[in-house]
Backbone as ProteinMPNN parsed JSONL, in Angstrom:
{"seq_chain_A": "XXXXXXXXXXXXXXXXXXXXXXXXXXXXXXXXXXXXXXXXXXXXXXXXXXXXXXXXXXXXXXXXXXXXXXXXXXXXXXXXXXXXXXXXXXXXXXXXXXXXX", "coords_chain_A": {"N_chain_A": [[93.732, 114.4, 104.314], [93.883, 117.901, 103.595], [93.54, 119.174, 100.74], [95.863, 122.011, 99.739], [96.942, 124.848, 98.027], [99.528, 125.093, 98.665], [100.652, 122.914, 99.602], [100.25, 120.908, 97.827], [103.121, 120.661, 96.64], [104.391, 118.703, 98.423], [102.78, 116.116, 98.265], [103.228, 112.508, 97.024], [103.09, 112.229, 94.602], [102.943, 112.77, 90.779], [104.576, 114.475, 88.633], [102.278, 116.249, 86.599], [100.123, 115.263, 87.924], [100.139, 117.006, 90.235], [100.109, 119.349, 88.764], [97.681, 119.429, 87.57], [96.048, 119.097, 89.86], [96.593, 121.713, 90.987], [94.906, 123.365, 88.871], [92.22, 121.88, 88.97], [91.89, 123.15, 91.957], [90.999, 125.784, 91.416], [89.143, 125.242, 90.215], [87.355, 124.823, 92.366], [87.51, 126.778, 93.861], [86.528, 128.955, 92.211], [83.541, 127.517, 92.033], [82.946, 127.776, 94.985], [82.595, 130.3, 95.06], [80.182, 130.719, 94.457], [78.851, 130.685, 96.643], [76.292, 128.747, 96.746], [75.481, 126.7, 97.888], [77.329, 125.511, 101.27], [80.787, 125.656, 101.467], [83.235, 123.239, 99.216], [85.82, 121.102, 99.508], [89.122, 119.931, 98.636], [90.174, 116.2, 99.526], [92.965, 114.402, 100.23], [93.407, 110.905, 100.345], [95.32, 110.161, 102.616], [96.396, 107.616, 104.009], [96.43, 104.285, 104.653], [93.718, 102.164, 104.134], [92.431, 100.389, 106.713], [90.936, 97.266, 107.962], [88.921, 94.771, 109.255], [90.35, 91.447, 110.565], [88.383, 89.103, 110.268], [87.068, 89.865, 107.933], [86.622, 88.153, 104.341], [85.867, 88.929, 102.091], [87.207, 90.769, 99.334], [89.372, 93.778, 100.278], [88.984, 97.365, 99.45], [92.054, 99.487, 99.227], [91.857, 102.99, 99.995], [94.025, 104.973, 99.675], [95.8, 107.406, 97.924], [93.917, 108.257, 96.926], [91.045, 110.755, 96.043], [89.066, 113.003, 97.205], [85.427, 114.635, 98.058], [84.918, 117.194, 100.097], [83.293, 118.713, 102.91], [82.997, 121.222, 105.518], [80.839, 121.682, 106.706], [80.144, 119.102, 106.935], [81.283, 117.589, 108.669], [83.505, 115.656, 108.178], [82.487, 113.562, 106.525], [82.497, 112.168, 103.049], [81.639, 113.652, 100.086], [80.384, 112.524, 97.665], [82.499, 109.896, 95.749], [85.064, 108.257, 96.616], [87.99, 109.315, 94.538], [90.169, 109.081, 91.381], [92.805, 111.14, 90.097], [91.587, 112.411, 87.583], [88.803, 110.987, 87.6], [87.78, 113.033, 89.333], [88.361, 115.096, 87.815], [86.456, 114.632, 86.035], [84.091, 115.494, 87.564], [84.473, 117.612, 89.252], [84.469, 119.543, 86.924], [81.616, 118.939, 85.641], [80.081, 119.65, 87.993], [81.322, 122.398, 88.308], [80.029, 123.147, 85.798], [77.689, 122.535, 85.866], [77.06, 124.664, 88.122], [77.739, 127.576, 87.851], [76.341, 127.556, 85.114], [73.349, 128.144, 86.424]], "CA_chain_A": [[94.571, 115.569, 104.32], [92.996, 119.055, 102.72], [95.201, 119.8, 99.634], [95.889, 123.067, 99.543], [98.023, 125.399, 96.929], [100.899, 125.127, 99.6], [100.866, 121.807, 100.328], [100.537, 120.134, 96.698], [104.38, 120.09, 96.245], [104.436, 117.546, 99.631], [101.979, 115.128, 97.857], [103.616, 111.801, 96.663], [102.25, 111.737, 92.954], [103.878, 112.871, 89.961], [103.888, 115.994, 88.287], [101.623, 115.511, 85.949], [98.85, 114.906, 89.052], [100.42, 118.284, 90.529], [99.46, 120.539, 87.753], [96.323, 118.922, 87.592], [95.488, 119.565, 90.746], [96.363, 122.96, 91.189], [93.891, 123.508, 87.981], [91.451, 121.333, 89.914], [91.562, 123.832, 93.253], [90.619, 126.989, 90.84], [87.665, 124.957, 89.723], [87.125, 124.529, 93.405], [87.509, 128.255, 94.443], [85.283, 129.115, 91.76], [82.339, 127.053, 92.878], [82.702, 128.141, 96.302], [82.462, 132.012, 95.339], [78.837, 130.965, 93.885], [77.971, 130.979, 97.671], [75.052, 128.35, 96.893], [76.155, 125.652, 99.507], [78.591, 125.328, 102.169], [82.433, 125.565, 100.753], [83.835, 122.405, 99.428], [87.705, 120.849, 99.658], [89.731, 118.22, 98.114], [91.198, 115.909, 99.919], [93.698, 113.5, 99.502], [93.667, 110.286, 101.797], [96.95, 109.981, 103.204], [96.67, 106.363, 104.884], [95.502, 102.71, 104.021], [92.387, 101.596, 104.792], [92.482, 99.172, 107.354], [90.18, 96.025, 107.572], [88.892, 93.303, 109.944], [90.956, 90.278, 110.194], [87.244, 88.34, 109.679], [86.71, 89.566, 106.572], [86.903, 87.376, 103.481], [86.119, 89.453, 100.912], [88.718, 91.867, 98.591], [88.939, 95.29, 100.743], [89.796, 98.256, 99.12], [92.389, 100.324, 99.862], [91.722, 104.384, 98.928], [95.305, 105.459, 100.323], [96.116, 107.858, 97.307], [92.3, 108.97, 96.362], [90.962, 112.168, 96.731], [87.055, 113.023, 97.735], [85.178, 115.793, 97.669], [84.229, 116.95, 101.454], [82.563, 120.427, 103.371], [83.535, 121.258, 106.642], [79.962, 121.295, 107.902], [79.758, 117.802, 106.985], [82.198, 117.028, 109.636], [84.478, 114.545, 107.682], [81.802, 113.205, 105.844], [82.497, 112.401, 101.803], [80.791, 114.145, 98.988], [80.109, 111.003, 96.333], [83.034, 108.069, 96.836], [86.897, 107.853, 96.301], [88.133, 109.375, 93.127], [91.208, 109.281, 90.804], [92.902, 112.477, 89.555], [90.853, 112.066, 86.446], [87.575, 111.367, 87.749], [88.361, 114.473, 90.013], [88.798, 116.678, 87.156], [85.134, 114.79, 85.884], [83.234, 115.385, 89.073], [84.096, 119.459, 89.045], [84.039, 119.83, 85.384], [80.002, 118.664, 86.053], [79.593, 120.297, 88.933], [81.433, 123.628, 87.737], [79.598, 123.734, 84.566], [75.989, 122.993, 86.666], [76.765, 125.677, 89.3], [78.019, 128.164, 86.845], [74.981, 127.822, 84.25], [71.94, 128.422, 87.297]], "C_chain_A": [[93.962, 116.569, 103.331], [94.111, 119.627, 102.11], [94.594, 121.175, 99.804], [96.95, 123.549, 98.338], [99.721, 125.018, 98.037], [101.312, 123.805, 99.664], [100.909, 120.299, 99.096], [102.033, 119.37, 96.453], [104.645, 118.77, 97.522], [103.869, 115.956, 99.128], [102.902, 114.166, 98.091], [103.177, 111.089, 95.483], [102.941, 112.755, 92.326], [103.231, 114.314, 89.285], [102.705, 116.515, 87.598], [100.12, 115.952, 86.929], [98.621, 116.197, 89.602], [99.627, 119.283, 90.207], [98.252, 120.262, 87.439], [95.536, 119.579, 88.625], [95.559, 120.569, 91.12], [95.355, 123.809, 90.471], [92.419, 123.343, 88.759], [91.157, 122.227, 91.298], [91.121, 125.132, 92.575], [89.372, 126.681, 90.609], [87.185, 125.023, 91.213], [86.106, 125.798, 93.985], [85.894, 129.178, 93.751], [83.519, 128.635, 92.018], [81.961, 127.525, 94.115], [82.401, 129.896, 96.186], [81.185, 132.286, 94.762], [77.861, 131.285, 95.245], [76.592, 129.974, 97.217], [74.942, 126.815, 97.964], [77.03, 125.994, 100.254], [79.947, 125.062, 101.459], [82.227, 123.806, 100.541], [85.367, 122.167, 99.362], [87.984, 119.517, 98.862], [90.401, 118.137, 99.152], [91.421, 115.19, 99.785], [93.937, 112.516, 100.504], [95.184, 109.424, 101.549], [97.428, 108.919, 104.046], [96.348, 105.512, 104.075], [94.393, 102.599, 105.197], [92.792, 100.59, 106.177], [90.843, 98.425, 108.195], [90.18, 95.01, 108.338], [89.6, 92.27, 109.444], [89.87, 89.292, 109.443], [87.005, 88.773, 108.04], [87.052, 88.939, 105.59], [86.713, 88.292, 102.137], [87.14, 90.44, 100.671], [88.198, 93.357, 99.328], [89.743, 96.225, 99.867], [90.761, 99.112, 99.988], [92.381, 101.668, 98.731], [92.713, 104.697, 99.416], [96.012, 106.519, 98.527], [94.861, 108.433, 96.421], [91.895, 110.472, 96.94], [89.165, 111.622, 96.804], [86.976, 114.352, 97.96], [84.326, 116.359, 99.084], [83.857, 119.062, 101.757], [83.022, 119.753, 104.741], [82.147, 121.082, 107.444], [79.112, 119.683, 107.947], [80.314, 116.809, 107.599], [83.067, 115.557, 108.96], [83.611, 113.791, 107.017], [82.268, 113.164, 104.408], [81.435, 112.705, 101.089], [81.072, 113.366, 97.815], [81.298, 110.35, 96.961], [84.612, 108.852, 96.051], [86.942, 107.926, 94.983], [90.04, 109.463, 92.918], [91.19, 110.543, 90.392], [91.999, 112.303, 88.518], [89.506, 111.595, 86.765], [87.209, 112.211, 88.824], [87.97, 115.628, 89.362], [86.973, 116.168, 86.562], [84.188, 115.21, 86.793], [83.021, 117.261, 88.961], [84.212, 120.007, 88.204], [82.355, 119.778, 85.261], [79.5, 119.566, 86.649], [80.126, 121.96, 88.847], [80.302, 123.804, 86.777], [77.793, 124.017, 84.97], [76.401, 124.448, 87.61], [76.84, 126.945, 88.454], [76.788, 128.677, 85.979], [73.726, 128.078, 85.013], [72.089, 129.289, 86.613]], "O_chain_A": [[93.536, 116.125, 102.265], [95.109, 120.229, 102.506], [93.416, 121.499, 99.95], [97.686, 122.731, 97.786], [100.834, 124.719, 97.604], [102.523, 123.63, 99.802], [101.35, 119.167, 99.293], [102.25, 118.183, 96.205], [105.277, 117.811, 97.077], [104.366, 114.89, 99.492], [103.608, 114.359, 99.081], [102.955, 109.89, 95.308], [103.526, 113.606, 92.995], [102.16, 114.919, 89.328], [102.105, 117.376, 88.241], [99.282, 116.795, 86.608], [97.499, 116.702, 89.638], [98.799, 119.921, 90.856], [97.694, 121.2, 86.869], [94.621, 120.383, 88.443], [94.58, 120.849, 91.811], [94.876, 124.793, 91.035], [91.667, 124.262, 89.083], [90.056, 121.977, 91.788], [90.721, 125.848, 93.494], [88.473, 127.515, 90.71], [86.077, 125.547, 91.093], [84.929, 125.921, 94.324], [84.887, 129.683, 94.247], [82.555, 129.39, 92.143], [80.772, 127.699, 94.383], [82.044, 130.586, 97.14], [80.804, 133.427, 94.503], [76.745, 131.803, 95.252], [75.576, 130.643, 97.403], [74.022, 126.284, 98.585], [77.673, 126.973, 99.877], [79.997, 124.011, 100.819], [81.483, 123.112, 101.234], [86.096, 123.136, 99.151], [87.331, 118.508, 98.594], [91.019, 119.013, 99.757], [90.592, 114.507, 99.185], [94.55, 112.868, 101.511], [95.751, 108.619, 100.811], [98.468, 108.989, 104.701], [96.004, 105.75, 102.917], [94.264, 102.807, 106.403], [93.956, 100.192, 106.141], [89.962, 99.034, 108.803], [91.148, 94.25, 108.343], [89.642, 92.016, 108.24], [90.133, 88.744, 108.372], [86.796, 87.964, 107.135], [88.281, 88.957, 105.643], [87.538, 88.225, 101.225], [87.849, 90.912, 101.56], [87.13, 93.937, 99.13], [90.916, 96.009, 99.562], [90.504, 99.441, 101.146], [92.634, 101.716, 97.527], [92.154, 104.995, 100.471], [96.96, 105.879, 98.072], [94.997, 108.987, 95.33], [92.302, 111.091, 97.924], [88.471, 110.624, 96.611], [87.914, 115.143, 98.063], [83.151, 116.011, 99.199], [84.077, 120.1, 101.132], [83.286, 118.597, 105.071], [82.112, 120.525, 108.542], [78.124, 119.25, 108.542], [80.146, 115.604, 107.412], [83.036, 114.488, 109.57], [84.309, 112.808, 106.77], [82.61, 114.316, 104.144], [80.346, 112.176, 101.311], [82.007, 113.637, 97.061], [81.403, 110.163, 98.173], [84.877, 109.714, 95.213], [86.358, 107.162, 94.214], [90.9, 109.739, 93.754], [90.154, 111.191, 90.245], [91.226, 111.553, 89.114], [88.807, 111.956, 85.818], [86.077, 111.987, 89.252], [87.498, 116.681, 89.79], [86.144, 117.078, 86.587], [83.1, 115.118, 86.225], [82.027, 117.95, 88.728], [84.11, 121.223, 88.363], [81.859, 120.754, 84.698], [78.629, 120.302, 86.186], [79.351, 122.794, 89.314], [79.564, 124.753, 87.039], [77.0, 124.918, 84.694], [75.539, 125.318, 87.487], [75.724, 127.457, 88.356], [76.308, 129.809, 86.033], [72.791, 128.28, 84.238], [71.28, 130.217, 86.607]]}, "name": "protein", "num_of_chains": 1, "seq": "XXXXXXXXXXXXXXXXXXXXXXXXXXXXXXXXXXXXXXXXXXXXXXXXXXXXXXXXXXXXXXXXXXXXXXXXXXXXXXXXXXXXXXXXXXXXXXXXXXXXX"}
């Protein structure tokens, strides 16, 4: 699901995560108005994984993770399943590289 400013209050995470993330979509906006890639989005996955009966090993489930995706990467993730908090590390990095070129 592609958080948007509208669509934050819908979540099912605490306020806290909220105000985070609306912070988090400015860092977003900003990156994207450097024009040096294709836009990116947060989004927030809004299901459980689901997992062969065969398997034996521990599956994760990301059902409350966000990821960092582009539209011309057709649903593709940009790096892996993050928490609010390594969210805010990921485009704190990647703001402060795009920013300083």
């Amino acid at each position: 699901m592609r958080v948007t400013y509208e669509n934050i209050k819908t979540l099912p995470i605490n306020d806290r995560e909220k105000r985070s993330l609306k912070n988090l979509l400015l860092d977003v906006d900003d990156i994207n108005k450097m024009n040096l890639k294709p836009p990116i989005y947060v989004d927030w996955q809004d299901y459980h994984n689901e997992y062969s009966p065969e398997r034996t090993d521990p599956c994760p489930d990301y059902y409350g993770c966000y990821t960092l995706k582009s539209e011309v990467l057709k649903g593709e993730i940009i790096g892996v399943e993050m928490t609010i908090d390594m969210l805010d590390n990921t485009l704190c990095t990647l703001s402060n590289y795009v920013i300083n070129l």
